[in-house]
C-alpha positions as CSV (number, residue, x, y, z in Angstrom):
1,X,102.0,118.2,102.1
2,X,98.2,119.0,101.0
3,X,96.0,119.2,104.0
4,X,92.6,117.8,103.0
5,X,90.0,118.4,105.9
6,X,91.9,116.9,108.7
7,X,93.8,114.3,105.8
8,X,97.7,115.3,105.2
9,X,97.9,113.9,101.5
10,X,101.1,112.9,100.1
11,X,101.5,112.1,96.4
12,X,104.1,109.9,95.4
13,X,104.9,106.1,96.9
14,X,108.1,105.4,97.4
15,X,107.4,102.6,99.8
16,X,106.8,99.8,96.9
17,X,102.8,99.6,97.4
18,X,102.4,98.5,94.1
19,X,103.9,95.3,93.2
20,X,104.5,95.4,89.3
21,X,107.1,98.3,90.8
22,X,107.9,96.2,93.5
23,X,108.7,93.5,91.3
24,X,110.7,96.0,88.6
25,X,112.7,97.7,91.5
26,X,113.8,94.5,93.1
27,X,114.4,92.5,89.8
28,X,117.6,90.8,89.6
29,X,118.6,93.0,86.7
30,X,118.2,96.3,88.5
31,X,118.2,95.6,92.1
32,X,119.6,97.8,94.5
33,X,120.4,100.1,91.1
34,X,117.4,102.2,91.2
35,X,114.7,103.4,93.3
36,X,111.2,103.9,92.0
37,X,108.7,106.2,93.0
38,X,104.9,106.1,91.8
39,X,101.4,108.1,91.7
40,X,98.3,106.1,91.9
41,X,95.1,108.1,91.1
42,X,91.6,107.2,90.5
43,X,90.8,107.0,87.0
44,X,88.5,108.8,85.1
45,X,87.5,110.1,81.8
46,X,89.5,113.7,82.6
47,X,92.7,112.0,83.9
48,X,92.4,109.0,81.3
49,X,90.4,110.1,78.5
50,X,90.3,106.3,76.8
51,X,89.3,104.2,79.9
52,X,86.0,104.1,78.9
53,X,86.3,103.3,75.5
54,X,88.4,101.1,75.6
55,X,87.1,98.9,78.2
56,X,89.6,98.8,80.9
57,X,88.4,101.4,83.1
58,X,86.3,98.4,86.0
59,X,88.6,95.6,84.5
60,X,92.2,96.5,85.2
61,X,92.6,100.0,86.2
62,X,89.8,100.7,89.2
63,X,89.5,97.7,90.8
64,X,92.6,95.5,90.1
65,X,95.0,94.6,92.6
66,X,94.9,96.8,95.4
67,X,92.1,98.8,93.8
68,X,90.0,96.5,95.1
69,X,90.3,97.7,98.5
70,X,88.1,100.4,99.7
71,X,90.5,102.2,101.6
72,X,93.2,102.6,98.5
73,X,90.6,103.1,96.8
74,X,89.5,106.1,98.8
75,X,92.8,108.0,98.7
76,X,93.5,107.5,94.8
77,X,90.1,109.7,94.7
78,X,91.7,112.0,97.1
79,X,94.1,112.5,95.1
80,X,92.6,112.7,91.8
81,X,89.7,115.1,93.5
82,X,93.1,117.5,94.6
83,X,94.3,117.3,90.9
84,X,90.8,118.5,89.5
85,X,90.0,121.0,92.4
86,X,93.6,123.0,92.3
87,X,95.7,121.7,89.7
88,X,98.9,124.5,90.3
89,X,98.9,123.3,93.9
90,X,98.9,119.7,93.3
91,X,101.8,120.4,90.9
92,X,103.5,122.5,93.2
93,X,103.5,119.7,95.6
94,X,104.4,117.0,93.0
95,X,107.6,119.3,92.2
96,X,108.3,119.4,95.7
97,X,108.1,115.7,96.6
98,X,110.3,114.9,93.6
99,X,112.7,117.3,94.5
100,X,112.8,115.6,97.8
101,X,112.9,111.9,96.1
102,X,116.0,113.0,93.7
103,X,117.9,114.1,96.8
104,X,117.2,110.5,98.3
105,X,118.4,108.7,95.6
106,X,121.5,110.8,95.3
107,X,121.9,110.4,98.4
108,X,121.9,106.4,98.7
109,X,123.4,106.5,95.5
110,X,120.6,104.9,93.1
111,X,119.2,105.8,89.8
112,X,115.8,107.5,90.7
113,X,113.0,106.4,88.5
114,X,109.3,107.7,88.3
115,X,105.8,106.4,87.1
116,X,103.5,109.4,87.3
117,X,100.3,107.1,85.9
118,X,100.6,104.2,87.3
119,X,96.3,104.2,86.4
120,X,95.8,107.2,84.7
121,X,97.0,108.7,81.6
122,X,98.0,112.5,82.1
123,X,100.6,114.6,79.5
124,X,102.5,115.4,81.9
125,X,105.0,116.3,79.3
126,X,102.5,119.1,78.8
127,X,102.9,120.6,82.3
128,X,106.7,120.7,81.8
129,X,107.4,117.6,84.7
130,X,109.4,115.6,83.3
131,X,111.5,118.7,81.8
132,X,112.1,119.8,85.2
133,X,114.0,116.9,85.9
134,X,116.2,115.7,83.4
135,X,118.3,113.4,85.9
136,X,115.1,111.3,86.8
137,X,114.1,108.3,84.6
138,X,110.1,108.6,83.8
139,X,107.9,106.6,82.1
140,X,104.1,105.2,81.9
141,X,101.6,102.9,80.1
142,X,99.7,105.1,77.6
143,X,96.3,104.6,75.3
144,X,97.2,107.8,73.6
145,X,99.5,107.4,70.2
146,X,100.3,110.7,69.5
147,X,102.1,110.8,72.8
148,X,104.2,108.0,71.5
149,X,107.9,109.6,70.1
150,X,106.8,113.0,71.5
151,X,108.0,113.0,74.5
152,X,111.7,114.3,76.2
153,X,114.1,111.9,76.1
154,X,113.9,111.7,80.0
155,X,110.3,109.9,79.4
156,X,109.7,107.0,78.0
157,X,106.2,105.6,76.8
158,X,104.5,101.9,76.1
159,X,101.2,101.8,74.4
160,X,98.1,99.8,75.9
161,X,95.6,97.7,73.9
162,X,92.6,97.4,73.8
163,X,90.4,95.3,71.2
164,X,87.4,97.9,71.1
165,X,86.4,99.2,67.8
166,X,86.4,102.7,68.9
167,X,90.1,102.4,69.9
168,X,91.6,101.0,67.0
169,X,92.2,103.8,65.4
170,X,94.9,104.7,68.2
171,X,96.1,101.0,67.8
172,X,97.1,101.3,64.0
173,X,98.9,104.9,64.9
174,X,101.0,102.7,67.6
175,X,101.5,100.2,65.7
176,X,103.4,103.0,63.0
177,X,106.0,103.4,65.8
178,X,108.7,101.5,68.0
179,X,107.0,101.1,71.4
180,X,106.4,98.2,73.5
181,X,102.5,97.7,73.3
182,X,101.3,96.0,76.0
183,X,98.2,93.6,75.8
184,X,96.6,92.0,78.8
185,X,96.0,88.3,78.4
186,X,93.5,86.1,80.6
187,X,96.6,83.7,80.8
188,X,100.2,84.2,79.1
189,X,100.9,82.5,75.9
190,X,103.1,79.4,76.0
191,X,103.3,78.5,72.4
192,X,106.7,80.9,71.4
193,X,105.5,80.9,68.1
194,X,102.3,83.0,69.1
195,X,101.9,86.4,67.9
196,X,99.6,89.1,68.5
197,X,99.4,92.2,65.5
198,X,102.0,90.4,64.5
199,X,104.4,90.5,67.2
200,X,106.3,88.1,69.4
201,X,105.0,87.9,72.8
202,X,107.2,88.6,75.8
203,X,106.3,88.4,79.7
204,X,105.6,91.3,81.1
205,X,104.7,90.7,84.5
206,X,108.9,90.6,85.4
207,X,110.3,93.9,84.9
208,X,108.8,97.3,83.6
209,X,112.6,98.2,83.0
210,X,113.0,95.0,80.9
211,X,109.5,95.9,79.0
212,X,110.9,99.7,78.2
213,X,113.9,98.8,76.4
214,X,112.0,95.3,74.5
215,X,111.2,97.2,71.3
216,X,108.8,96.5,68.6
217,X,107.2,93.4,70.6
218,X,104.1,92.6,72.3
219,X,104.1,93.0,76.4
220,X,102.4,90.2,77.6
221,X,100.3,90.7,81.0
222,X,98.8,88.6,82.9
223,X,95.0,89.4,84.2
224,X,95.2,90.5,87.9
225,X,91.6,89.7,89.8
226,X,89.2,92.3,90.2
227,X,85.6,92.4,91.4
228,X,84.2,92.0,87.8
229,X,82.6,88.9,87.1
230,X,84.1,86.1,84.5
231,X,81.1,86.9,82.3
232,X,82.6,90.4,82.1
233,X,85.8,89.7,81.5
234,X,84.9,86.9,78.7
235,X,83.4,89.1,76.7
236,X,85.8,92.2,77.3
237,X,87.6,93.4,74.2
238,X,90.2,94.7,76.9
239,X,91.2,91.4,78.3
240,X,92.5,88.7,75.4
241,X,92.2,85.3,76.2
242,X,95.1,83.4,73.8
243,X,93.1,80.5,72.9
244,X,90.2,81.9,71.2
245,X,91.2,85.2,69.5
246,X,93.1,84.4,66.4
247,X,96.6,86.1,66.2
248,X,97.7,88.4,63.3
């Protein structure tokens, strides 16, 4: 483990802190068949070069769910301060811990599965990760298309929306390809005729597992509460609201 100051630092959850991979891992559809392991780090325009731009950065990633608390909050910068200060040793110790994850679930006899950005957006594909372990399952939300079809078969990739007119230009490349884009809505569609960019909407608060393998459609996500006001989030570009904006 990374000794920060007097702070041992460990990387990767495996303890199902966040609940989307709570949910996922102990869906009927999966459960007891996998075992997911996740890295949380604080978001910034380094680590997740479109959370600006597109508006999600104070909405959804930084201070949703757990984000909101100032002690998670805390060690996600940690970690992401550890990635920026000595990026071989972080890696190192990523290697390490998913060395020692793989044995578990080989050991206990379940499919291990990994979400290295659970709210950031690093290629890790770049830094030869997921190549090292072609027996784990990875995958992650991205706002970067050319990512999309690029990576090893071992990773997989959904693309997330965001209405901003700066971003749109990645929108229409993702659009070009097969993956799952995800949109988050103030409230989930109910009318099963609804589309968004022209596709069906499914839920995708149930199962990331479920949302990988749905195809060409639109992953519907429910808002999760954050400390920015409604005034911020009506007139986000990030956050959809399915009873004003107009579907395609």
């Amino acid at each position: 483990m990374h000794i920060k100051g007097s702070v041992i630092l460990k990387l990767l959850d495996t303890g199902k802190a966040n609940t989307k991979i709570k949910k996922t891992e102990l869906h009927s559809s999966v459960k007891k068949a996998v075992r997911i392991a996740s890295l949380s780090l604080m978001p910034d325009e380094i680590i997740c070069p479109w959370c600006v731009k597109a508006g999600c950065k104070n909405l959804c990633l930084q201070e949703s769910g757990r984000g909101r608390f100032d002690n998670v909050a805390q060690g996600r910068q940690r970690k992401t301060d550890f990635w920026h200060a000595d990026k071989q040793a972080f890696l190192a110790q990523l290697i390490r811990e998913l060395e020692n994850f793989e044995k578990l679930c080989i050991k206990t006899n379940v499919k291990p599965i990994v979400r290295l950005n659970v709210i950031s957006d690093i290629q890790w594909e770049n830094h030869g990760i997921p190549q090292l372990f072609p027996n784990i399952t990875f995958y992650d939300y991205t706002k970067l298309a050319q990512r999309l079809d690029k990576t090893p078969d071992n990773y997989r990739l959904m693309f997330s929306y965001s209405g901003t007119k700066a971003y749109q230009p990645q929108v229409k490349r993702a659009l070009k390809t097969d993956a799952p884009i995800s949109v988050v809505f103030t409230e989930l569609p109910t009318n099963p005729n609804y589309r968004f960019l022209g596709r069906s909407v499914i839920d995708g608060d149930q199962s990331d597992l479920i949302n990988l393998n749905a195809g060409k459609v639109i992953i519907g996500l429910k808002y999760k509460r954050t400390k920015a006001s409604s005034q911020a989030i009506e007139q986000s570009d990030f956050v959809i609201n399915p009873n004003i904006i107009a579907t395609a």
